[in-house]
C-alpha positions in Angstrom: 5.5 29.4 7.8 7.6 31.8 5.3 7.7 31.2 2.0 11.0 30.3 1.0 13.1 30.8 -2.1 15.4 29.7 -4.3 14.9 26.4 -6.3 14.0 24.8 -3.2 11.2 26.8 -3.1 7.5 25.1 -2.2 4.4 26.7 -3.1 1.9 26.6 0.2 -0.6 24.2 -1.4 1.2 20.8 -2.9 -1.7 18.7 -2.7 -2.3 18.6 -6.2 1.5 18.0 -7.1 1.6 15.6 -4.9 -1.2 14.0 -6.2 -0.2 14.1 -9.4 3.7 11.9 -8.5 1.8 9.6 -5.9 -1.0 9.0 -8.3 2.0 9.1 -10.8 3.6 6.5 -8.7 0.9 3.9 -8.8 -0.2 4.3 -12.4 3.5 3.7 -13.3 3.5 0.7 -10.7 0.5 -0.7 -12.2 1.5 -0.2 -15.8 4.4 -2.0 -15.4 2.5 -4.4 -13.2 0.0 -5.0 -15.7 2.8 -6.1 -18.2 4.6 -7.8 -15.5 1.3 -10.0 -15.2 0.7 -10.4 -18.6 4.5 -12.3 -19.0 3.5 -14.6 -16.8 0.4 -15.5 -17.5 1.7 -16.3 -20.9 4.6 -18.7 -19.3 3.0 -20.1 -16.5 -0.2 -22.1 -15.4 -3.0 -20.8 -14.3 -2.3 -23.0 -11.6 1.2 -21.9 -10.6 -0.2 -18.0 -11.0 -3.0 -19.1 -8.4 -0.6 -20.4 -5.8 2.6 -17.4 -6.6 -0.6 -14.8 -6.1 -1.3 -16.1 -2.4 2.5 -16.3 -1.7 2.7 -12.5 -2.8 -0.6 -11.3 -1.3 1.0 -13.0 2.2 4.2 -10.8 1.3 2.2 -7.6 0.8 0.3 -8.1 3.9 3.0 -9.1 6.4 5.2 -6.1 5.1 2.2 -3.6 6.0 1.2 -5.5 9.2 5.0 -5.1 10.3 4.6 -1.1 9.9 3.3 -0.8 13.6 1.7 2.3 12.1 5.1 4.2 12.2 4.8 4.4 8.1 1.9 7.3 9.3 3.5 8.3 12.4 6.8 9.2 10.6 4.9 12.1 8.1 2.3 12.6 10.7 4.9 13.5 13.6 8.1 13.8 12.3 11.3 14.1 14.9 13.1 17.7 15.4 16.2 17.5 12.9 18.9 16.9 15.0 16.8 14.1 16.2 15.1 12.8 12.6 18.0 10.3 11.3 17.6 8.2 15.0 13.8 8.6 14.3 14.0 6.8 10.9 16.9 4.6 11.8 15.0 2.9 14.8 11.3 2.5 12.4 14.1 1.0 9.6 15.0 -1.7 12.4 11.9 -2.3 13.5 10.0 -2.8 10.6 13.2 -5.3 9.3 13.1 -7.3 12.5 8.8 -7.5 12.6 8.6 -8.4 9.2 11.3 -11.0 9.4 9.6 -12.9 12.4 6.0 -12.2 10.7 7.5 -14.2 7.9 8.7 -17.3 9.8 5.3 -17.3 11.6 3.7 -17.2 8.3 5.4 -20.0 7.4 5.1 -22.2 10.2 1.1 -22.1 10.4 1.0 -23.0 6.3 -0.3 -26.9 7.5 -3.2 -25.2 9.3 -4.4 -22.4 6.7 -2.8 -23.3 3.2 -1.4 -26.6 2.7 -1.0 -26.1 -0.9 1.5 -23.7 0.0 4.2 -25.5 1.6 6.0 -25.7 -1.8 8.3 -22.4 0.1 9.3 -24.2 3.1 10.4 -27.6 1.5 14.1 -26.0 1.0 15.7 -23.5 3.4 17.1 -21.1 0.8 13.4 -20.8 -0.8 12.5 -20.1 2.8 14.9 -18.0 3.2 14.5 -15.9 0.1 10.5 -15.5 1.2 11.6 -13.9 4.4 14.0 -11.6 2.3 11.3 -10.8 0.1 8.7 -9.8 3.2 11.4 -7.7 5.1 12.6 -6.3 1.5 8.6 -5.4 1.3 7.9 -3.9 4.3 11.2 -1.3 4.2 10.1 -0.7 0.9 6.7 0.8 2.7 8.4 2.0 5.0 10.8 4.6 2.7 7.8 5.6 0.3 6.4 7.0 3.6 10.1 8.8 4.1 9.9 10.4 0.7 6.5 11.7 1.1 7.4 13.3 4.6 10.2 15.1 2.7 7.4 16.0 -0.1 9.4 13.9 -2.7 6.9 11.8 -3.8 8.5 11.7 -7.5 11.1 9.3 -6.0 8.5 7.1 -5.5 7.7 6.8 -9.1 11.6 6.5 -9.6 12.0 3.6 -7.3 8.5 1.7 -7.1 7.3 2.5 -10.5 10.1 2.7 -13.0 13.4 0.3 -11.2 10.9 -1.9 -9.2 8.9 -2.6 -12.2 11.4 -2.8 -14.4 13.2 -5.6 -12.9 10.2 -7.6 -11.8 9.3 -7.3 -15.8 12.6 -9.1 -16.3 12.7 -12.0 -14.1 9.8 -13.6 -15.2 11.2 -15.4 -18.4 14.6 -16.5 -16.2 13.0 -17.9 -13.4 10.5 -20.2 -15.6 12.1 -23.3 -14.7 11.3 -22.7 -11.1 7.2 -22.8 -11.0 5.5 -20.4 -9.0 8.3 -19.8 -6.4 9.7 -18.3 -9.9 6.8 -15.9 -9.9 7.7 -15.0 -6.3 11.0 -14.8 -6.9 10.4 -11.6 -9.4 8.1 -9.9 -7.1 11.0 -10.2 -4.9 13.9 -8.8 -6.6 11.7 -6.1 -7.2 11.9 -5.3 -3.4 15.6 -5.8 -2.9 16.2 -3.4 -5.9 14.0 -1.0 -4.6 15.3 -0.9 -1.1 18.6 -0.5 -2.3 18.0 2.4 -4.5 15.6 4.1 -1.7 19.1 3.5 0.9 21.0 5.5 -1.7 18.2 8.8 -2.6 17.4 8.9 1.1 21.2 9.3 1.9 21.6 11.6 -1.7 18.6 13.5 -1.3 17.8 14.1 2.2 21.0 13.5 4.0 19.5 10.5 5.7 22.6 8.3 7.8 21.9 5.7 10.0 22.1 6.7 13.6 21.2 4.6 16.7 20.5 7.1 19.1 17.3 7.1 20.6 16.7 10.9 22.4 13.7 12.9 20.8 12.8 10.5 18.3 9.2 11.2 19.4 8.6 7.4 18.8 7.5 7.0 22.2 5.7 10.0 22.9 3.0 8.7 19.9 3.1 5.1 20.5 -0.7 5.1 20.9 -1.0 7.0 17.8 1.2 4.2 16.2 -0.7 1.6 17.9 -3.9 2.5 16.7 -3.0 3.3 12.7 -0.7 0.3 12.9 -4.7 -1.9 14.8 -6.8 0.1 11.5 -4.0 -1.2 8.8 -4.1 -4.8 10.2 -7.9 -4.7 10.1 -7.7 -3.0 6.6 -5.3 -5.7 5.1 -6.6 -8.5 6.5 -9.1 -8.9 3.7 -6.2 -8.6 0.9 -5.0 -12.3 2.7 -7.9 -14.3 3.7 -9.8 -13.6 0.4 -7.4 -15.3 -1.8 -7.1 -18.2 0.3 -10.8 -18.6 0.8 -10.6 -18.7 -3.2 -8.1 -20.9 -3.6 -10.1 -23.3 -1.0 -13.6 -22.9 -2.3 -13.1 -22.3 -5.8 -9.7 -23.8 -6.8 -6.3 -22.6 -8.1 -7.1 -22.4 -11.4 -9.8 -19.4 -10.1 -7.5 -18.1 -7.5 -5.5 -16.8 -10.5 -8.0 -15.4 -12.3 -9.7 -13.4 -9.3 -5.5 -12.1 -8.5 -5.2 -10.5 -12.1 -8.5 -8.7 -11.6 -8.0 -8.1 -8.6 -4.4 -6.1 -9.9 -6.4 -4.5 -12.1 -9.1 -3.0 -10.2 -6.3 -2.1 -8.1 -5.5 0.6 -10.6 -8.7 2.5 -9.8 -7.8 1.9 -6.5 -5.0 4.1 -6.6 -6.2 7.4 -7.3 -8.1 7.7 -4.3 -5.2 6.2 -2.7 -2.7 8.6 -3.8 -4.9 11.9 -3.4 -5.7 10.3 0.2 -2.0 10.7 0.7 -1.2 13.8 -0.5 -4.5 15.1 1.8 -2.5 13.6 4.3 0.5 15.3 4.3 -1.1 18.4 3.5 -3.6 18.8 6.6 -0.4 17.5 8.7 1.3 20.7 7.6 -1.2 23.0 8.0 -4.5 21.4 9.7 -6.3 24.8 9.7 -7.1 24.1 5.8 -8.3 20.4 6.9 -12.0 21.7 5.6 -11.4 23.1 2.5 -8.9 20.3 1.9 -10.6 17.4 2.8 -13.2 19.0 -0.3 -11.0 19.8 -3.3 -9.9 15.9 -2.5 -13.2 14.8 -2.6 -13.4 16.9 -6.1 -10.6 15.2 -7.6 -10.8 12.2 -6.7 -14.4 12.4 -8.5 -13.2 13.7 -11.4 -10.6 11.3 -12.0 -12.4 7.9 -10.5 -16.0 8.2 -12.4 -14.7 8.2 -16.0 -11.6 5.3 -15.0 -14.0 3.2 -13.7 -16.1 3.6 -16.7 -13.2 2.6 -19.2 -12.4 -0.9 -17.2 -15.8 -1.2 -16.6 -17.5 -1.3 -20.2 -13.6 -2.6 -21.4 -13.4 -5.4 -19.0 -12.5 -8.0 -21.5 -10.6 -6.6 -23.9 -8.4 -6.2 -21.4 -8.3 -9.9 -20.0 -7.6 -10.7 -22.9 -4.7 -9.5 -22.9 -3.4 -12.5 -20.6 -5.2 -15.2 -22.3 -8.8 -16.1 -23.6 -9.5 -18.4 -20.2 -9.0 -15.1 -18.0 -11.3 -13.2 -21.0 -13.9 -15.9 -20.3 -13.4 -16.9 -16.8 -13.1 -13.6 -15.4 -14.8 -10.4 -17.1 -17.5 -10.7 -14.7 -15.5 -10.0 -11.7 -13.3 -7.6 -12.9 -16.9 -5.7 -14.0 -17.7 -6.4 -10.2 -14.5 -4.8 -8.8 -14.1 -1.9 -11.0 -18.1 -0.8 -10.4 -16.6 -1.5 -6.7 -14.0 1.0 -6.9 -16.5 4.0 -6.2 -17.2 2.4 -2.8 -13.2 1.6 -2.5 -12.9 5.5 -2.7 -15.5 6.4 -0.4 -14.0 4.1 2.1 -10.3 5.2 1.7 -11.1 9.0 1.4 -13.2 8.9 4.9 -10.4 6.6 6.6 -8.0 9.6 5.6 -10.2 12.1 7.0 -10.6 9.9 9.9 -7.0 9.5 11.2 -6.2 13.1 10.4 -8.8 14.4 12.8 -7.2 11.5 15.1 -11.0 10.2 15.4 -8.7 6.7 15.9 -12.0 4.8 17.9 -14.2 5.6 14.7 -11.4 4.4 12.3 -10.6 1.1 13.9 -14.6 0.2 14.2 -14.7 1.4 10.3 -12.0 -1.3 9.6 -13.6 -4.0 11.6 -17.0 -3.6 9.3 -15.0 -3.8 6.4 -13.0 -6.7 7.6 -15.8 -8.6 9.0 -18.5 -7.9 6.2 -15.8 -8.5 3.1 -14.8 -12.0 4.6 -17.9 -13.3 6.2 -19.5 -12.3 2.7 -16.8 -13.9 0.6 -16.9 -17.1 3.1 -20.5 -16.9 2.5 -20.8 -16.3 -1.5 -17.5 -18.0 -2.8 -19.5 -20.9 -3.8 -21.5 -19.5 -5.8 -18.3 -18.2 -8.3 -16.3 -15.4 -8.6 -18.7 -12.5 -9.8 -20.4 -13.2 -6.2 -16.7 -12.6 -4.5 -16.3 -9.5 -6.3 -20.0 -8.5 -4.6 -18.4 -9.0 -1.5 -15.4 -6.6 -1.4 -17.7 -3.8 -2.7 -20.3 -4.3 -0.2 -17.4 -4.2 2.4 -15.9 -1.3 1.5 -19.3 0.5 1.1 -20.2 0.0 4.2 -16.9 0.5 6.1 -17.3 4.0 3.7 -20.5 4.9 4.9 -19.7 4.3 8.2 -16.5 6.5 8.0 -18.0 9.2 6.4 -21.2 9.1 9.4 -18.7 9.6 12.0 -16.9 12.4 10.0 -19.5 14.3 10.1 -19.8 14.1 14.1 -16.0 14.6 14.3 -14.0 17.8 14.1 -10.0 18.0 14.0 -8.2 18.6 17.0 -5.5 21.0 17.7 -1.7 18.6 17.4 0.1 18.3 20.4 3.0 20.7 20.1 6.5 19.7 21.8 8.3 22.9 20.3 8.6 25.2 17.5 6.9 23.3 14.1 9.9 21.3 12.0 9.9 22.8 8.2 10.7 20.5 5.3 14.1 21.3 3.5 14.9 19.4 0.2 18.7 19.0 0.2 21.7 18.0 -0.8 24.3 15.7 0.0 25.9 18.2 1.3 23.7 20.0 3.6 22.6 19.2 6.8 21.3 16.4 7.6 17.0 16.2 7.7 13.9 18.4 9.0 10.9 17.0 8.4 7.4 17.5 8.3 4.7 14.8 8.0 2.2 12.5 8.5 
């Protein structure tokens, strides 16, 4: 691939710019988060926090499991141009309808797996607004992945770190009067704001218009692709639900809201692996003959930014519960010790799952995900009684081993050559008025 000029001009390596915006994206998300978290902790109960943090970790994890893997498959296998606006169109529709149904299946099993929820579905407009929320969510996933394809990951701070947070930061305060679907309610303006604004830079930026045509999308062609990212992410997610609620039953509300702001701020640390797994994503997918030397300097950085973060929350773990109130100082410093120690194994885990689907060693990532779904749960199901810190034990055992086991079968496992079905699509940042997209991604 020539080297183009101009100002859309790309140096050949981008992994450490896009690093840098994705890992950009997520400190800006947290930050925000964090504050976001804080409001609320200082106008609500611990209780209504406990039961608005299952309701959102339901939203989060309904929005993923409605990706059908096409948030990979679109970077990993993007559609010729002519062909690209069908390609994202019919993954937009999709991912809407699946999320929407996902929703109103959530809600009708709440009598056998959460009781204390049914709060949402005693009026139809709150039940309403949660499915608008989850479909809101899971297009939300579904255009990060867009920008990243067209290596613009600094609108994803734009959109999910500076206008998401912004206006969950604001809701907080006006929504008081309605308990915890309040709570809910900010985490889901946050998605409709962000979907919106996505809708108008994807049509600004890359030329994107909705077309319903379904030639050379490629969709087909890598359903089993999609199929088995889409099998791995449901495996990896399924933790994120059925944690909190085995919290919420063993341990109480009160504790359920403790363990959730940890939990959000662990999740911090868990970005940087997260976004420099990405960007090693989209790199290899443009050029897999550098998957090797790759797959290292993100290994490197990773390292050099994880050790020293997890360090800070580590050894700082109270000062910064604090912030939300002297119960979660007291109540939950152990755990968030727990989970930030826990973030080494997180990035173990997530850097080997990268490596894994890149080399399209799908068998060995779907097997990785069961251990880490099986071992995080049983072991939560198993040591929730015995408090929180014990909880926190859990997850880092289950990513450690789903890590190790990852990382074993790497090692077994080289890359193999794409599929080609033509000439390689380039990635063209443009304008509203140039043509329409070529794309190049995971």
């Amino acid at each position: 691939m020539g080297r183009r000029r101009g100002r859309h001009a790309r140096p050949p390596d981008q992994v450490y710019r896009s690093s840098f915006f994705l890992l950009a994206s997520s400190v800006t998300t947290a930050a925000l988060g964090f504050l976001f978290w804080v409001v609320v902790a200082r106008f609500y109960s611990p209780e209504q926090v406990g039961l608005a943090t299952s309701l959102i970790s339901a939203t989060s994890l309904l929005a993923y499991l409605s990706m059908f893997g096409l948030n990979s498959t679109l970077v990993r296998f993007p559609a010729p141009a002519p062909a690209r606006n069908a390609q994202l169109t019919q993954a937009v529709v999709l991912v809407a309808a699946a999320s929407a149904a996902a929703a109103l299946l959530y809600l009708g099993g709440l009598p056998l797996y959460a009781p204390k929820l049914l709060f949402v579905r005693e009026h139809p407009l709150t039940a309403a607004a949660f499915v608008l929320f989850c479909v809101c969510a899971a297009v939300n996933t579904l255009t990060d992945s867009v920008f990243i394809s067209a290596r613009l990951p600094q609108l994803n701070v734009l959109v999910d770190g500076v206008i998401q947070g912004l206006v969950k930061l604001a809701l907080p305060v006006l929504l008081v009067a309605f308990g915890p679907s309040g709570i809910v309610g900010s985490t889901g303006g946050g998605y409709i704001v962000a979907v919106l604004a996505s809708l108008v830079l994807m049509r600004r930026r890359i030329g994107f218009r909705f077309d319903l045509r379904t030639r050379g999308t490629r969709l087909r062609e890598q359903l089993g692709y999609s199929v088995a990212s889409y099998t791995s992410s449901l495996l990896n997610l399924l933790p994120l639900m059925v944690v909190p609620l085995i919290v919420l039953a063993r341990l109480g509300t009160a504790a359920a809201g403790y363990y959730y702001v940890a939990f959000q701020i662990a999740s911090m640390l868990h970005a940087v692996s997260g976004a420099v797994g990405e960007a090693l994503f989209a790199e290899v997918s443009s050029d897999e003959s550098r998957f090797g030397e790759l797959l290292r300097r993100s290994a490197t950085i990773i390292a050099a930014v994880q050790i020293p973060a997890v360090l800070v929350v580590a050894l700082g773990s109270t000062l910064l519960l604090r912030i939300f109130g002297g119960s979660y100082a007291d109540r939950g410093h152990g755990l968030l010790t727990v989970l930030a120690v826990g973030a080494l194994a997180v990035a173990l885990n997530t850097w080997a799952s990268f490596a894994l689907k890149l080399a399209r060693s799908m068998t060995h990532l779907i097997l990785s995900n069961v251990l880490f779904a099986v071992v995080t749960i049983g072991l939560t199901a198993l040591w929730a009684p015995r408090g929180l810190i014990w909880v926190g034990l859990a997850w880092g055992t289950g990513n450690l081993t789903s890590g190790l086991y990852a990382a074993a079968a790497l090692l077994t496992r080289r890359p193999t050559p794409p599929a080609r079905t033509g000439a390689p699509a380039r990635i063209v940042h443009q304008t509203p008025h140039t043509a329409p997209i070529e794309g190049h991604r995971r």
